[in-house]
C-alpha positions in Angstrom: 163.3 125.7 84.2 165.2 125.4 87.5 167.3 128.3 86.6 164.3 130.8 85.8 162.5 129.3 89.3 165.8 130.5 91.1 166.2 134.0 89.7 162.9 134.5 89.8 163.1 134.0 93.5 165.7 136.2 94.0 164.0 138.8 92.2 160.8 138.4 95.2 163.4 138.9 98.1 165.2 141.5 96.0 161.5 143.5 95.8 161.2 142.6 99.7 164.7 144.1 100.5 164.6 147.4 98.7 160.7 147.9 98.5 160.5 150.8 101.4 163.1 152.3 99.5 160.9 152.9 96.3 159.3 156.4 96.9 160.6 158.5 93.8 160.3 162.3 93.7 157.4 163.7 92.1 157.3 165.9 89.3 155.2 169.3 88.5 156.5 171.4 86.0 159.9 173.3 86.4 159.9 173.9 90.4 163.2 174.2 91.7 162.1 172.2 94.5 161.7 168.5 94.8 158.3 167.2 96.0 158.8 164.3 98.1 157.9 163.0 101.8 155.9 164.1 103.2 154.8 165.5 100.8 152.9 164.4 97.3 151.2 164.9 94.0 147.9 163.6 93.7 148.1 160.7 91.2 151.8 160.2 90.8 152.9 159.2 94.1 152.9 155.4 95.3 151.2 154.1 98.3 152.4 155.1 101.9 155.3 157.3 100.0 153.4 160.9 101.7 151.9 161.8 104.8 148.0 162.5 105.8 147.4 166.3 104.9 151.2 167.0 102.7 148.6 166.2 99.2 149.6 169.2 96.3 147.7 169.4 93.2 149.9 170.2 90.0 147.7 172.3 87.7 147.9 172.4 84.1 150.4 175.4 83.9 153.1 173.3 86.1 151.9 175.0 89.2 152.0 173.1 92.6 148.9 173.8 94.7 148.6 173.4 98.8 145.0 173.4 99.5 144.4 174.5 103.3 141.3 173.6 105.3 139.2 176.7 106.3 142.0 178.9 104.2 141.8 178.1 100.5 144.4 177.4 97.6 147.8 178.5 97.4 150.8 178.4 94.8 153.8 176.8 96.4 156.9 178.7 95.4 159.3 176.9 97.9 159.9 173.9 100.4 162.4 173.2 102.8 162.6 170.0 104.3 165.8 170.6 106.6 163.6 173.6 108.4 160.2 172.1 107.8 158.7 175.2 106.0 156.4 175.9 102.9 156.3 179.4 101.2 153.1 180.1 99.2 151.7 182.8 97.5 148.5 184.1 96.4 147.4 182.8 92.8 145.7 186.5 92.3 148.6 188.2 93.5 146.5 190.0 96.6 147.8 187.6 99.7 146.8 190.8 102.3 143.2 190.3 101.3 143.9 186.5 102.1 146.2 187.4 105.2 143.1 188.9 107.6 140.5 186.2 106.6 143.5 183.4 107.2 142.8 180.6 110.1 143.9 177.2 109.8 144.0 176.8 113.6 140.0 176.1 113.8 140.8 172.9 111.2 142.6 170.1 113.5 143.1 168.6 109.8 145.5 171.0 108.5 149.4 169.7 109.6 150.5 173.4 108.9 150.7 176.6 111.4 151.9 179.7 110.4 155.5 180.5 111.6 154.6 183.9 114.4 151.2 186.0 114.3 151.1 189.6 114.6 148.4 192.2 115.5 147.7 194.5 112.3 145.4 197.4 111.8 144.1 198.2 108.2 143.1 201.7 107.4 141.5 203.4 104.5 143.0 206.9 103.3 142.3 209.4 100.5 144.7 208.9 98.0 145.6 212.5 97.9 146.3 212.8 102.0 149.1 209.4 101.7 152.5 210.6 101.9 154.9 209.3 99.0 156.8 207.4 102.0 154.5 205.4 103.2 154.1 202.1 101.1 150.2 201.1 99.8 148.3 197.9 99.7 148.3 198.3 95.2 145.6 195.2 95.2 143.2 196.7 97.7 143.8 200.4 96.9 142.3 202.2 93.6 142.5 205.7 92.5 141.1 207.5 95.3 141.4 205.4 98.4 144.6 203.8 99.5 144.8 201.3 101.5 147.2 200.8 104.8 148.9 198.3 107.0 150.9 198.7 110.4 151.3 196.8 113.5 151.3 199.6 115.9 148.0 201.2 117.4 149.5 204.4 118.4 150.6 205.1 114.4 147.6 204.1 113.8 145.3 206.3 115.8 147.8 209.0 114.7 146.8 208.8 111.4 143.0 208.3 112.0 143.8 212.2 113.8 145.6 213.5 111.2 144.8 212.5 108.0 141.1 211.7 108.3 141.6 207.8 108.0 139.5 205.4 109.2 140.3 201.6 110.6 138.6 199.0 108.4 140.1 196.2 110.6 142.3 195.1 113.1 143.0 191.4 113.0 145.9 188.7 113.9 147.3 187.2 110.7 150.5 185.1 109.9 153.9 186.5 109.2 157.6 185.2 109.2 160.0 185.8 111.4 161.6 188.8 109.2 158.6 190.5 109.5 157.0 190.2 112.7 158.7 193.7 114.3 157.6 195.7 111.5 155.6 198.9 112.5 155.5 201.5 110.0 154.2 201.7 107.4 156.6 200.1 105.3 155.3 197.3 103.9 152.6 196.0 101.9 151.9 192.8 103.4 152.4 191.5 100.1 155.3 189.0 101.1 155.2 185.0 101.1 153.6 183.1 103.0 155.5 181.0 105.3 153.9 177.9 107.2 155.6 175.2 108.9 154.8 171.9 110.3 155.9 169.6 113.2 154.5 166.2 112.5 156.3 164.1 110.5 159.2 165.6 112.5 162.2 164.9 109.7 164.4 167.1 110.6 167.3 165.4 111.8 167.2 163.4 109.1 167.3 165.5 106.9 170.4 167.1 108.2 172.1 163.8 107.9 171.2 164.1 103.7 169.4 161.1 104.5 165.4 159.8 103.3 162.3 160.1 105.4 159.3 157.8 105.3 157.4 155.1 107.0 159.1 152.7 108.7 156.5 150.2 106.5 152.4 150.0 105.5 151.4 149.1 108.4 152.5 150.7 111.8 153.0 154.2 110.1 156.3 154.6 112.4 158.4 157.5 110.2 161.8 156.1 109.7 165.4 157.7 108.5 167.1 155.5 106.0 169.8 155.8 104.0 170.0 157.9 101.4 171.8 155.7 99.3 169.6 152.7 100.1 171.7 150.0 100.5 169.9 148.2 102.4 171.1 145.0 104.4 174.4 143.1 103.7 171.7 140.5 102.6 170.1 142.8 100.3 173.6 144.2 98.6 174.5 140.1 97.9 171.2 139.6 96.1 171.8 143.0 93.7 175.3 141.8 93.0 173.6 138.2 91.9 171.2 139.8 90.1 173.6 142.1 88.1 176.1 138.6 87.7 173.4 136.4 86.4 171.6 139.2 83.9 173.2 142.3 83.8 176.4 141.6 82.3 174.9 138.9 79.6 172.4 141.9 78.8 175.8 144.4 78.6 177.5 141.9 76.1 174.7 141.0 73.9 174.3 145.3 73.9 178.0 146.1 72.7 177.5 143.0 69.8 174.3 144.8 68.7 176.1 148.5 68.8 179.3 146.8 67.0 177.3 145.7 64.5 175.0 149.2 63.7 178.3 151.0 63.8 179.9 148.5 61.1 176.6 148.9 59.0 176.6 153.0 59.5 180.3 153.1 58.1 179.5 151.2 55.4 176.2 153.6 54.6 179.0 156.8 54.6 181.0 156.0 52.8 178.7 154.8 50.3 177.1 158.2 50.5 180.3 159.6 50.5 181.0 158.3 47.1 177.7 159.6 45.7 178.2 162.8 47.1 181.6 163.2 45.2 180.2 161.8 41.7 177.5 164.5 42.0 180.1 166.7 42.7 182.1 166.0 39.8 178.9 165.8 37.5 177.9 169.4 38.2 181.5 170.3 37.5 181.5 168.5 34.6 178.3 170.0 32.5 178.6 173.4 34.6 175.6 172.7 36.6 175.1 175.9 39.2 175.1 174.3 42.6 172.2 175.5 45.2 172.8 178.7 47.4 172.5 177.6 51.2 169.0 179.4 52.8 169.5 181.9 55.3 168.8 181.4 58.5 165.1 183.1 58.9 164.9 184.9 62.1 162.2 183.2 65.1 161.9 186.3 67.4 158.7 188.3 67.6 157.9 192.2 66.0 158.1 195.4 68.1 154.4 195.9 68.7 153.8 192.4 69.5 156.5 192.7 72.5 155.0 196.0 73.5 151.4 194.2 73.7 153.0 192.2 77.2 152.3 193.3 80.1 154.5 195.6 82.1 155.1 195.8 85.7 156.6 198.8 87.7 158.7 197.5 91.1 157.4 198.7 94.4 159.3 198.7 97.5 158.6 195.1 98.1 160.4 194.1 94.9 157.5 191.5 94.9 157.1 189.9 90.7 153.7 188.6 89.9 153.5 184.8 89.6 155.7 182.1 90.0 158.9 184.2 89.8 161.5 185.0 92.1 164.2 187.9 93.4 166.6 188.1 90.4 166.2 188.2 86.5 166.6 184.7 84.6 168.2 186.4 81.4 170.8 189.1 83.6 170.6 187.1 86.8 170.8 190.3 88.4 168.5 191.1 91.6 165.3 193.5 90.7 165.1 196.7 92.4 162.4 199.1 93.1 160.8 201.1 90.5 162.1 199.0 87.9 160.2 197.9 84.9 159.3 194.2 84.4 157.6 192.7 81.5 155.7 189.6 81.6 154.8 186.6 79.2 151.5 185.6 78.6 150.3 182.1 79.3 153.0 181.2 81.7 153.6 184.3 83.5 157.5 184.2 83.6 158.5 188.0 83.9 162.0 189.5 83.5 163.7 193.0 83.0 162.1 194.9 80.2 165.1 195.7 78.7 166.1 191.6 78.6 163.7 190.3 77.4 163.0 192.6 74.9 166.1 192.0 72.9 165.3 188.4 73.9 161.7 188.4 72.3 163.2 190.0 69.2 165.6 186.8 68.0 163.8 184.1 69.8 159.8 184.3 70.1 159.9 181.4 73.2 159.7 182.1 77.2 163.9 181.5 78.0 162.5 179.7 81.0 159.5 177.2 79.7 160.3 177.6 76.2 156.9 177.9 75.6 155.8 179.9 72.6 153.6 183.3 73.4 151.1 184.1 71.4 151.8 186.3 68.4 149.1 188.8 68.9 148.0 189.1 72.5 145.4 191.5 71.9 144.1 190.1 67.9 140.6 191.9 67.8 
C-alpha cells in the first residue's frame, strides 16, 4: 500500500513538471500545415494551449476556417509560424469581390492585418472592346461585360477615354508583398490572401525549432520552451523512476505475452499446413478439379462518368479552385496557363486532365483523400 502511495506521488509531481508542456497539435483533415499555438481548433484543443482571436473551425470536408471580425470566413490554405503569416482564400473562389469590401482594421478584436494595402480602380468594359492581353476578373465578369483591376489612375482614365469603360470603384484593399507594384492590367486579383499578426510575437522562437505558449494559466506571459521538453533535471529523474518502476515490468510481461501468441500461431500453421497438404493429396487422388483463382475485377470508373467532372481551363494566374495548390499530385509537375484541370466532386481535389483520367479509369478514389466520387454525378 506504501508502494502504490509513493508512485502515485510521483506520478502528481511528474503531471506538475511536464504539464505546460502538454499542448498537442490539432488535427483537420489532410492540411499540410500543423495547427498549433497560437493557433486552435474549436473543441480539440486544451485549455490555455491557443491565443485570444487564433480560434479555426474545421468543417466537415476537412477544411480549416479563419473567421474575421467585420470581414467574414475564409479557407486557410497555409501558415507560417517562423514569418507569422496566414494565407486564405475565398471558399467561392471570387476573393476580388471580397478584396474591396475587406476591413479588419475597424475590429480592435481581430489579431490579423493584412501584410501592405494598395489603391485599386475597378472598371467595367464590353467584352468585345477588352484586348486578349489584358487579364479579366472570370468571377465578376459574364459574357458581355468584363471586368478590370489596376493600380494606376492614369491607365485607368486611359481606358475610360478609349474604350468607353466606366470606374465601378476605387478602393484600398490588402495585397502581399509580390504584388503590391503591380499596375497593369495583369492580374486578376484572384491571388491568396496573406495576413500576418504581431501579438503573440513567436518568432524567435520559432527560429530556434523551439515551442511557443504561456508561460502558465494564470499570468498569460508567452514563453519559449524546448522543443523537446525536457524539462528540469528534477523533472528528467522523476521520468526515469517512473519508466524503472513500471515501464520495464510492463515491457517484460509484453514480450511473455508475444512469446507465447507466436508459440500458439506456429502451432495453428503447421496444423493448417498439414490440412492443406491432405486436401491436396485428396483432390489428386479421386481427380477432383481444383478452383480457378478470380480475376482481379477492375475498381476505376467508365468514360462518361469521368467526363461528367468538372473541367477547368488555366488563366494567367494559374489559380486551381479549392483547396489545391501550384503543382499536380499525380505528375507533381507545376500547372501552366491554358491548361485543362479536372476536378473531383465532393472534395474538390483537381489535377491534370490527362492524370487523372487514366487515374479514374483503374481506381474510382480521389489519389489524395481516397474518397470515393460518386458514380453518376449528374443521375437524373
Amino acid at each position: 500500500m506504501g508502494i502504490l502511495k509513493f508512485i502515485s506521488f510521483y506520478f502528481m509531481l511528474c503531471s506538475s513538471v511536464y504539464a505546460r508542456y502538454d499542448c498537442p497539435d490539432s488535427i483537420c483533415g489532410n492540411n499540410h500545415f500543423d495547427i498549433r499555438f497560437p493557433f486552435g481548433i474549436e473543441g480539440q484543443n486544451l485549455q490555455n494551449c491557443s491565443y485570444y482571436g487564433f480560434s479555426l473551425r474545421c468543417s466537415n470536408q476537412g477544411r480549416s476556417i479563419l473567421s474575421l471580425p467585420g470581414a467574414g470566413d475564409y479557407y486557410v490554405r497555409d501558415i507560417n509560424y517562423r514569418t507569422q503569416d496566414i494565407q486564405l482564400y475565398d471558399p467561392s473562389n471570387c476573393l476580388p469581390k471580397r478584396l474591396f469590401d475587406f476591413n479588419t482594421t475597424s475590429s480592435p478584436s481581430s489579431p490579423f492585418k493584412a501584410v501592405s494595402y494598395l489603391n485599386y480602380t475597378l472598371l467595367t468594359c464590353s467584352a468585345n472592346t477588352v484586348l486578349s492581353r489584358l487579364n479579366v476578373i472570370g468571377c465578376l465578369s459574364n459574357s458581355t461585360t468584363s471586368i478590370l483591376a489596376t493600380s494606376s489612375m492614369s491607365l485607368a482614365s486611359q481606358m475610360t477615354s478609349l474604350y468607353n469603360c466606366s470606374i465601378i470603384n476605387n478602393s484600398s484593399i490588402p495585397v502581399s508583398w509580390a504584388f503590391q507594384y503591380e499596375s497593369d492590367f495583369l492580374t486578376d486579383l484572384n491571388t491568396d490572401l496573406v495576413l500576418t499578426w504581431d501579438e503573440p510575437n513567436c518568432q524567435e522562437c520559432e527560429a530556434k525549432h523551439s515551442v511557443c505558449g504561456f508561460k502558465n494559466a494564470i499570468s498569460g506571459e508567452i514563453q519559449c520552451f524546448d522543443s523537446h521538453g525536457t524539462g528540469s533535471k528534477r523533472g528528467r529523474q522523476v521520468f526515469k523512476f517512473i519508466a524503472v518502476t513500471l515501464l520495464i515490468p510492463a515491457i517484460t510481461c509484453l514480450i511473455g505475452v508475444s512469446c507465447y501468441i507466436c508459440l500458439d500461431y506456429s502451432r495453428f500453421c503447421r496444423a493448417a499446413a498439414a490440412i492443406q497438404n491432405i486436401t491436396t493429396r485428396n483432390t489428386t487422388t479421386t481427380g477432383g478439379a481444383a478452383v480457378a483463382p478470380q480475376p482481379e475485377t477492375n475498381n476505376g470508373l467508365d468514360d462518361s462518368t469521368i467526363e461528367s467532372y468538372t473541367k477547368v481551363v488555366l488563366g494567367e494566374s494559374r489559380r486551381v479552385p479549392g483547396p489545391n495548390h501550384g503543382t499536380c499530385p499525380i505528375c507533381l509537375a507545376e500547372y501552366h496557363p491554358k491548361e485543362i484541370v479536372r476536378c473531383i466532386p465532393e472534395c474538390e481535389h483537381c489535377f491534370h486532365a490527362e492524370c487523372i483520367d487514366e487515374w479514374l479509369r483503374i481506381n474510382g478514389t480521389c489519389p489524395v483523400c481516397r474518397n470515393t466520387p460518386p458514380a453518376h454525378l449528374n443521375s437524373s
